[in-house]
C-alpha positions as CSV (number, residue, x, y, z in Angstrom):
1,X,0.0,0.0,0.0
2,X,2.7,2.3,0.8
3,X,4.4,1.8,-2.5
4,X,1.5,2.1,-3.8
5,X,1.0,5.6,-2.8
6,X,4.5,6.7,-3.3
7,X,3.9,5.5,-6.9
8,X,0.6,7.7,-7.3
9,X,2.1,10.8,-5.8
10,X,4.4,10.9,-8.7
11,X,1.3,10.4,-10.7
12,X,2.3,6.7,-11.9
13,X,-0.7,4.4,-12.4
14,X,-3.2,7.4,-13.0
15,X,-4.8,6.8,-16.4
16,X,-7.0,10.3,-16.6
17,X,-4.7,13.5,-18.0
18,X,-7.1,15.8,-15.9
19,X,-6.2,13.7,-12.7
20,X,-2.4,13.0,-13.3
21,X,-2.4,16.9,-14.2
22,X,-4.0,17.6,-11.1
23,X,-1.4,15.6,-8.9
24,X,1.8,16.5,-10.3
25,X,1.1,20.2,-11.2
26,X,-1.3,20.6,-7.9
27,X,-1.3,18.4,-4.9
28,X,2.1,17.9,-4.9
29,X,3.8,20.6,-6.5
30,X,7.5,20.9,-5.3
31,X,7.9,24.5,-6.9
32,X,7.5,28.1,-5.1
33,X,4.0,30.2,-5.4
34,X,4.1,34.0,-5.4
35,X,2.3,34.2,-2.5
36,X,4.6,31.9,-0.3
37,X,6.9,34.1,0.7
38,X,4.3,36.7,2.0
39,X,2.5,34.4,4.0
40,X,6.5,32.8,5.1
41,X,6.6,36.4,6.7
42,X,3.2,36.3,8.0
43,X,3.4,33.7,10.0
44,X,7.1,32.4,10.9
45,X,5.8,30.5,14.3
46,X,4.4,27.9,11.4
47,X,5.8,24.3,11.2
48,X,7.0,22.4,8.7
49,X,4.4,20.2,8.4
50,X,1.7,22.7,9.3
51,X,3.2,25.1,6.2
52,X,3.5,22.2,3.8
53,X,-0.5,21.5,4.4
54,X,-1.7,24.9,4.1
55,X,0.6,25.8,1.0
56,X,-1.0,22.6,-0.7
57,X,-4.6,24.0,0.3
58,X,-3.3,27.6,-1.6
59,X,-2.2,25.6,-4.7
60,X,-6.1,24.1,-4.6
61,X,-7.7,27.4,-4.5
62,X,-5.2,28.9,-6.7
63,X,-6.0,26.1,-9.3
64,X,-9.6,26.0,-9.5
65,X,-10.2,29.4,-9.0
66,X,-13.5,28.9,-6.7
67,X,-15.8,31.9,-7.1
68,X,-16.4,31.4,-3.2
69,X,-14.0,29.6,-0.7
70,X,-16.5,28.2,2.5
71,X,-14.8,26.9,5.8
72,X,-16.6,24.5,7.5
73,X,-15.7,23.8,11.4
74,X,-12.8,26.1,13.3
75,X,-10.3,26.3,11.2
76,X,-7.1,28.7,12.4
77,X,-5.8,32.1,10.9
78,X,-3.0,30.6,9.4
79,X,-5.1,28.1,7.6
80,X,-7.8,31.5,6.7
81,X,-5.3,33.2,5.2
82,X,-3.7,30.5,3.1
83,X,-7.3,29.7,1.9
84,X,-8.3,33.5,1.1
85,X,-4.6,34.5,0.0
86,X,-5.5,36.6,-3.1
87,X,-8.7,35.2,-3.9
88,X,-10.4,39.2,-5.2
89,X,-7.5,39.1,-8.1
90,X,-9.1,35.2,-8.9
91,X,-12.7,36.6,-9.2
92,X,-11.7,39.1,-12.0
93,X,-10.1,36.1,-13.9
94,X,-12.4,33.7,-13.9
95,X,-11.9,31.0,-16.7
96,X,-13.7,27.5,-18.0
97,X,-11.9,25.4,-14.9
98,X,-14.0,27.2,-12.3
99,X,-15.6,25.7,-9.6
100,X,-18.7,27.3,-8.3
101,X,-18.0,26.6,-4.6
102,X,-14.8,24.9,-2.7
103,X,-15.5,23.8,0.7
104,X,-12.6,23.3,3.1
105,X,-14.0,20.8,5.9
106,X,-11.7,21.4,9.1
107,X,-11.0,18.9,11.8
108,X,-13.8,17.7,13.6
109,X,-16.4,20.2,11.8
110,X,-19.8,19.3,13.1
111,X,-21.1,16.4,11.1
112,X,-24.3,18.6,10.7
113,X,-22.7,21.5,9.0
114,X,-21.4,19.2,6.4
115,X,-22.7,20.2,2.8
116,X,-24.6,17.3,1.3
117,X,-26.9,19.0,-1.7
118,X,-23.8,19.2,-3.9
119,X,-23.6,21.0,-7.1
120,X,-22.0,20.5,-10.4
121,X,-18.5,22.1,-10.2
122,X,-17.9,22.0,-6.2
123,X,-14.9,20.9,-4.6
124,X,-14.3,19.7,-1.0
125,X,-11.6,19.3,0.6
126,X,-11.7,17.5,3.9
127,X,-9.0,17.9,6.4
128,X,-8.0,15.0,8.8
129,X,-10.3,11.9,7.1
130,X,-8.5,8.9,8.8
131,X,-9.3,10.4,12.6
132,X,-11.6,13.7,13.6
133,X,-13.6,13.8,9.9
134,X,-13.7,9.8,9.5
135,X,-17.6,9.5,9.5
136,X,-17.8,13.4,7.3
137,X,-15.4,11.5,4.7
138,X,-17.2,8.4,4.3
139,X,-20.7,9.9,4.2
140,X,-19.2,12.6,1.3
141,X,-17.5,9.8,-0.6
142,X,-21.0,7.9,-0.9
143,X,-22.4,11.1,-2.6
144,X,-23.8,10.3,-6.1
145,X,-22.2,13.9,-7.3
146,X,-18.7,13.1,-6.5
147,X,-17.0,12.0,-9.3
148,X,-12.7,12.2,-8.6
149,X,-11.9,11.2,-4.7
150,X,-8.3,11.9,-3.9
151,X,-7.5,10.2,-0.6
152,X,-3.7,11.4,0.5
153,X,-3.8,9.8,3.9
154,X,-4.3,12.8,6.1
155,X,-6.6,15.1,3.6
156,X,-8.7,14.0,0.7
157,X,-10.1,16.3,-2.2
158,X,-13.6,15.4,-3.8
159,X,-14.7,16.9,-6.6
160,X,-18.2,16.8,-8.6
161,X,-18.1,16.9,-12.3
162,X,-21.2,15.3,-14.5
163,X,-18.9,14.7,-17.3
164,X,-16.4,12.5,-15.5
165,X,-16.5,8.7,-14.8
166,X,-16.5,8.2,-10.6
167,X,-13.0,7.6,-9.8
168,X,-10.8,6.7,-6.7
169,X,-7.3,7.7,-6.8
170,X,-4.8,6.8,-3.4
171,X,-2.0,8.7,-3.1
């Protein structure tokens, strides 16, 4: 399994150009954003880890140029401003890939406030979906809409496009 997911990270094994795309050029980009070094400054006290996560969640937004971003649960500033970072400039350029809505699911968001009447063109992207959001990630993964799942171990992305085939990729 864990060869497995090395292998997928790199994108080897996924048939769809949309979703390899989406892996190598998105989830795990190795390169440097213009916005990483403002937010670097912004918040130094950040971890490794903690940085790593939140500069993956701006390469999301900054890919599918959502034409809202909502947070569902308590998520921290750091995480807020990573999410929001520039995201007036993405409204004025809004292009074919755009999603309607992304929803960023926080650990242990209320189970309640999890968005279930999904539209054509949202994205989710739930945080923490092996421990705090276990029961939110299988009850969003049954969804009819959801069409690509992305399960990365800690955070998985959903996405709901009619003219895709339902797909499961484990990376």
């Amino acid at each position: 399994m864990m060869i497995q997911r090395f292998l997928h990270r790199y994108g080897f094994g996924i048939q769809s150009p949309w979703a390899y795309s989406l892996v190598r050029n998105v989830l795990f980009e190795p390169l440097r954003y213009y916005a990483y070094d403002e937010l670097r400054e912004k918040y130094p006290q950040c971890s490794k880890t903690e940085r790593k996560r939140n500069e993956q969640l701006f390469r999301i937004v900054n890919h599918f140029k959502p034409q809202e971003v909502k947070i569902v649960g308590n998520a921290n500033e750091t995480t807020r401003d990573y999410l929001y970072a520039h995201l007036s400039t993405f409204n004025s350029q809004l292009s074919t890939l755009n999603s309607s809505l992304l929803y960023y699911i926080a650990p242990s968001a209320p189970l309640s406030a999890i968005p279930m009447n999904l539209s054509d063109g949202s994205v989710l992207v739930v945080d923490d979906i092996r421990e705090s959001n276990k029961d939110a990630w299988k009850l969003l993964t049954d969804q009819a809409q959801v069409t690509a799942i992305f399960d990365m171990q800690y955070r998985g992305m959903l996405c709901c496009d009619a003219k895709r085939i339902r797909q499961t990729y484990t990376l």
